[in-house]
N, C-alpha and C positions, 0 to 999 in steps of 0.2 A: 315560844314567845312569852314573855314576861305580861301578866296582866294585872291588875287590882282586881280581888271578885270578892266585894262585901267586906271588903276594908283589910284584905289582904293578899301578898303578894304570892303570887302562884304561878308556875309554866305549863302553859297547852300548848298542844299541837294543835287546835282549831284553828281555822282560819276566818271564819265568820260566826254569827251565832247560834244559829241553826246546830252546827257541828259543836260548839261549844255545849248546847244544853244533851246532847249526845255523848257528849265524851263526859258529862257529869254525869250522865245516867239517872236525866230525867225527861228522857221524850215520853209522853203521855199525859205527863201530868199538867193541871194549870198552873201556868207560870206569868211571873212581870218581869222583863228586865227594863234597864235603865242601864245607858251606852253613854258616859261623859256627860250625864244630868239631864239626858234627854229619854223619854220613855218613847219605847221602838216598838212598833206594832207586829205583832205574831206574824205577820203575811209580809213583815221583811225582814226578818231572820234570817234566811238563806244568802239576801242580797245585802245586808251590813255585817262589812268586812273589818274584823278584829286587827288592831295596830298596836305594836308595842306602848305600853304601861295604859293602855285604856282603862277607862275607872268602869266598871262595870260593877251594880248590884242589881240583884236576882231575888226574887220571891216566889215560893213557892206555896201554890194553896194548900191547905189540910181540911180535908173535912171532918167532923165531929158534931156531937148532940149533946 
């Protein structure tokens, strides 16, 4: 499926976002996504379900000192 992720257009195989931040190869890490200008809580990732060209952007924390 065709998505937007951070201002560009990309195809996954994900079907929700759970498996999306998995198939980017960032489970572990702290992350914020934003589903259509709506910010989604970590504890529903598994159950918001990805739709062709959803606008999705992703932040990912970095630590540093």
């Amino acid at each position: 499926m065709q998505i937007q992720l951070n201002g560009e257009s990309i195809q996954v195989i994900a079907n929700n976002l759970y498996q999306l931040v998995e198939e980017l190869g960032l489970e572990g890490r702290m992350i914020a996504i934003e589903r259509n200008l709506e910010v989604v809580p970590k504890s529903e990732y598994a159950t918001t379900e990805l739709e062709e060209n959803d606008r999705i952007e992703l932040v990912h924390m970095i630590g540093g000192g």
